[in-house]
N, C-alpha and C positions, 0 to 999 in steps of 0.2 A: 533332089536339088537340080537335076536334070533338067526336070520341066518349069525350075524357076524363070518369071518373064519379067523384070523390072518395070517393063512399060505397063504389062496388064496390072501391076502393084499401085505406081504409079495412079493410072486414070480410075482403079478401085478406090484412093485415095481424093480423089479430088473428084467423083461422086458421090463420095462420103460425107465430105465436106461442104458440099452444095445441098446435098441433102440435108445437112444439120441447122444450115444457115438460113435456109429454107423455113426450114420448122421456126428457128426463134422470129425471123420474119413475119409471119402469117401470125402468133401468139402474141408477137407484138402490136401487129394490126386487127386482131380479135380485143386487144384489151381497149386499143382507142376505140373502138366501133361498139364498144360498153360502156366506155366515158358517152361517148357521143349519145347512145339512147338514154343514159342516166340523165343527162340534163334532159333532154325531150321527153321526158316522163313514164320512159317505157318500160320499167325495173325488171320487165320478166326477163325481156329480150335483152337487156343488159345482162340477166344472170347466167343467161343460156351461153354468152361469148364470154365470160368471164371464167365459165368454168372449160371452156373447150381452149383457151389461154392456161387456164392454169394445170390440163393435163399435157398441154405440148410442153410448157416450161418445166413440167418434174420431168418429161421424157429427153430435152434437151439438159439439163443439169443447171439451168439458166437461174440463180439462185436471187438475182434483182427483180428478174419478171416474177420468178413463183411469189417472193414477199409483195409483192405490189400488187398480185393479183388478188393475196389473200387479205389484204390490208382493202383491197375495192371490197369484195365478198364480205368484210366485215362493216363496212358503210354501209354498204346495200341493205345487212340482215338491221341494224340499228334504225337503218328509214320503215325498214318494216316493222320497227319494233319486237326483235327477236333477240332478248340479248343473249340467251345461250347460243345461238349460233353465232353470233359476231364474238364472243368469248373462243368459243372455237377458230376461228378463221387467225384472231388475233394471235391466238396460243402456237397456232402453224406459223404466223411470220414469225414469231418471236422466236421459234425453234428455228429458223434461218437464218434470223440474224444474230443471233449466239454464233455462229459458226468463223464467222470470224472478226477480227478487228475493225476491217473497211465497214462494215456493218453495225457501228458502234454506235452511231447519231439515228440510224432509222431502228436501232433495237430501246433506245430512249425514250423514242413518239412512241413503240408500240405498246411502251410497258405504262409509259403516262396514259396510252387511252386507257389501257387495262384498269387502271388507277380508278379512272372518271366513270366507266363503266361499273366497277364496283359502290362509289358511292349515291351513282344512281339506283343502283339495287338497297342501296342500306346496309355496305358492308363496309364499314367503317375498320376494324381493323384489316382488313384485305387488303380495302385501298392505302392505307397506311403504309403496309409491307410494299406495293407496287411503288407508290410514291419517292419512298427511299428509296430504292431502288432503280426508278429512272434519273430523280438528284444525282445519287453518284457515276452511274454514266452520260449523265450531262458535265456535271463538275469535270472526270476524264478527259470527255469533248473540247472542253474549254466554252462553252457556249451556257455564257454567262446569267442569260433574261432568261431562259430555260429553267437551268439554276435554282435562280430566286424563286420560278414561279412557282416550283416543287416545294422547295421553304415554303412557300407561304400557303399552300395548299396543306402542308403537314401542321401549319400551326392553326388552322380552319377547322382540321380534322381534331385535335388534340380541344380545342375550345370548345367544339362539341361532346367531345369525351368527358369535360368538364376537368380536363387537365393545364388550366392555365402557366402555370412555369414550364411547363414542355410548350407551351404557344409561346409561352415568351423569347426561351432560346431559338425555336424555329423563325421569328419575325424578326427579332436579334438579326441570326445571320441570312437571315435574306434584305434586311435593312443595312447591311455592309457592303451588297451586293449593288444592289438599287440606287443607293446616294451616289457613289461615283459613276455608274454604268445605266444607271435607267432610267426611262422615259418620265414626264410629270408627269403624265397619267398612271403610270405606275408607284410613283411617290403620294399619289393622291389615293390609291386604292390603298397601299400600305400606312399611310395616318388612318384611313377608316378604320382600317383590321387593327392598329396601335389603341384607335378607340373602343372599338369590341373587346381588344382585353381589358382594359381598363377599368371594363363596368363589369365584366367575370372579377376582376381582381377585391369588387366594391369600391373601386373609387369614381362616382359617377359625375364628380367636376371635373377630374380630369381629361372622363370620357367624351365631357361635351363638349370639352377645348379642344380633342384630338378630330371630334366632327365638324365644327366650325372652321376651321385649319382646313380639312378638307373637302368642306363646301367652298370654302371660298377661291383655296384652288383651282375648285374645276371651272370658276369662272373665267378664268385666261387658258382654258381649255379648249372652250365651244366652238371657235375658229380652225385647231391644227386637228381636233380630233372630229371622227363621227357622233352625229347629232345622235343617235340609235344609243351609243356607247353613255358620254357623256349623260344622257338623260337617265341610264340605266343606273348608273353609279349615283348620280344626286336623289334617285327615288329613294336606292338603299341608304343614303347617308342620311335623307328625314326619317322616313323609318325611324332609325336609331337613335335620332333624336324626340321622336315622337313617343318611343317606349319610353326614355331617360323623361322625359316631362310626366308621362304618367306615373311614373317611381316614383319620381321625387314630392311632385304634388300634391297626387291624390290617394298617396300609399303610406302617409305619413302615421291611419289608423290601419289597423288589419284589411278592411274592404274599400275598396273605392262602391262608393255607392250615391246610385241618384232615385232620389223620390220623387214620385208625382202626385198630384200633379205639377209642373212646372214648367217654366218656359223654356222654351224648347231653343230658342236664340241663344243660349242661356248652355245649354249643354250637349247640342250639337256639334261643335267643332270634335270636343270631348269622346264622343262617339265615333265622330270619322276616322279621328286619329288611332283608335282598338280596334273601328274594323279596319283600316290599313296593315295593323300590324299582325290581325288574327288571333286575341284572346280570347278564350272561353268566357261567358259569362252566365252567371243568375240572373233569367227575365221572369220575377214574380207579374203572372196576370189578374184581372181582376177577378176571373170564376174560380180563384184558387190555386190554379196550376203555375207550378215551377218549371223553368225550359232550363237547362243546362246546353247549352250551346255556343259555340264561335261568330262572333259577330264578324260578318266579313262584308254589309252595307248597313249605312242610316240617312237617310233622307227627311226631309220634310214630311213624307207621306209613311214612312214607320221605317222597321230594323228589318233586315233580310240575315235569315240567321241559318248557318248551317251544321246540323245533325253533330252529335260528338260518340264516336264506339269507342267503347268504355273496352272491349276487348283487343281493336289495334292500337289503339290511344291513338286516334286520327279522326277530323273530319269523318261525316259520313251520311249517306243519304242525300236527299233532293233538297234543295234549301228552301224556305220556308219565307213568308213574311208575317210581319205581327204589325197593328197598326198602333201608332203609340198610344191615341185613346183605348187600348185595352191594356195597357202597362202598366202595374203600379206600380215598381221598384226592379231595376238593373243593378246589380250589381260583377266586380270583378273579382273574385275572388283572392 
């Protein structure tokens, strides 16, 4: 204790400090200067400052940069299309913002991407489990349009699982959510989704009331909202109207079927409308052959048809054209 110096504590102290402040500094200007080459297209040079970022921030304990850095790392690996490593990167913010309460709104976005990453893989109950999950730490949050949009993403998910009364309580309360607190374009996406159950539940008048309501909605839309957006949602609202027209009309026997020859003015529209929506169909030819296939074009000049694997039940293969003078009967199974 003799050779104790206060002053050399002191200035050990506040070189220590400069030091540290130092480091978050430059990790914080490593990560802008990773934004900056991600817009200019440069994603390597982006990933190279992203990661020399995010070892200064675990060295500094800096627990907003390390999640930010690893939330960038995981857009990066996503533009690259790598989604086990963006799975990775996300699964590291997520372990950070667990850590504590202030971290409770960016532990919500992390667990929603995890959600949307999942059901682009095809993991439907994953993302389901994620789903709920960011719900309730948004509902905590208080942040409302988050909320609902988790509702209604769990009721999306359930209507593909082919469990419409679990859709219906998830659109229930996200439709509790949305009338008093949410946008018209959100009240117009939620009548669409009101109509997709509808037609899971078999009631396809009611479904078509529920898409009309919501076309004609989005017409005092076009103004406050983006053109891109608005045009997205009326495609999918025909769509759905264009499958419900084929239900109804042409499904009244077992097959929707068209023979030829015949005019083609005649049952064309007919045809656009299944390849819009992407139904398999039977194209008996005239050498005999049977095509099992997706129509996904029909034109004046014939059907463009694409391949069907009977092993992933999906699309498959290069698509094909048939000209309709070799057609003698399509059918929809």
């Amino acid at each position: 204790m003799e050779n104790f110096d206060p002053d050399s504590v002191r200035d050990y102290q506040i070189d220590a400090y400069e030091h540290w402040n130092g480091l978050a500094y430059y990790a914080n200007l490593k990560l802008q200067l990773a934004t900056s080459y991600l817009r200019d297209g440069e994603p390597d040079r982006a990933e190279e400052f992203l990661r020399d970022a995010l070892s200064l921030a675990q060295v500094t304990g800096d627990g907003r940069l390390e999640y930010l850095t690893n939330w960038s790392l995981a857009t990066l690996a996503l533009h690259r299309q790598d989604p086990i490593m963006a799975r990775t990167h996300l699964l590291a913010a997520r372990a950070i913002t667990h850590q504590g309460e202030w971290f409770r709104l960016e532990e919500a976005s992390v667990v929603r991407r995890l959600a949307f990453l999942e059901m682009e893989r095809g993991r439907l109950y994953g993302a389901r489990r994620y789903f709920m999950d960011a719900r309730q730490l948004y509902k905590d949050c208080e942040a409302i349009d988050d909320e609902a949009a988790c509702l209604v993403q769990l009721g999306d998910i359930d209507l593909r699982l082919r469990r419409p009364y679990g859709a219906r309580a998830h659109y229930a309360a996200a439709g509790q959510l949305i009338r008093p607190f949410g946008s018209q374009m959100q009240k117009a996406k939620m009548t669409r989704r009101l109509g997709d159950l509808a037609s899971a539940l078999g009631d396809p008048a009611v479904a078509q009331a529920k898409y009309v309501d919501a076309l004609d909605s989005l017409e005092e839309l076009s103004i406050a909202y983006p053109k891109e957006e608005v045009d997205q949602e009326r495609e999918a609202i025909l769509t759905k109207l264009a499958g419900l027209a084929i239900s109804e009309a042409d499904r009244s026997s077992e097959d929707w079927t068209v023979e030829f020859p015949t005019k083609l003015v005649d049952v064309l529209p007919e045809l656009q409308q299944i390849a819009d929506i992407g139904l398999v169909v039977d194209v008996e030819l005239k050498n005999g052959q049977t095509l099992c296939c997706v129509l996904i074009g029909a034109t004046e000049l014939g059907l463009l048809l694409a391949g069907w694997d009977d092993g992933l039940d999906i699309p498959g293969g290069d698509p094909i054209t048939v000209a309709l003078s070799d057609v003698v009967r399509i059918t929809v199974p």
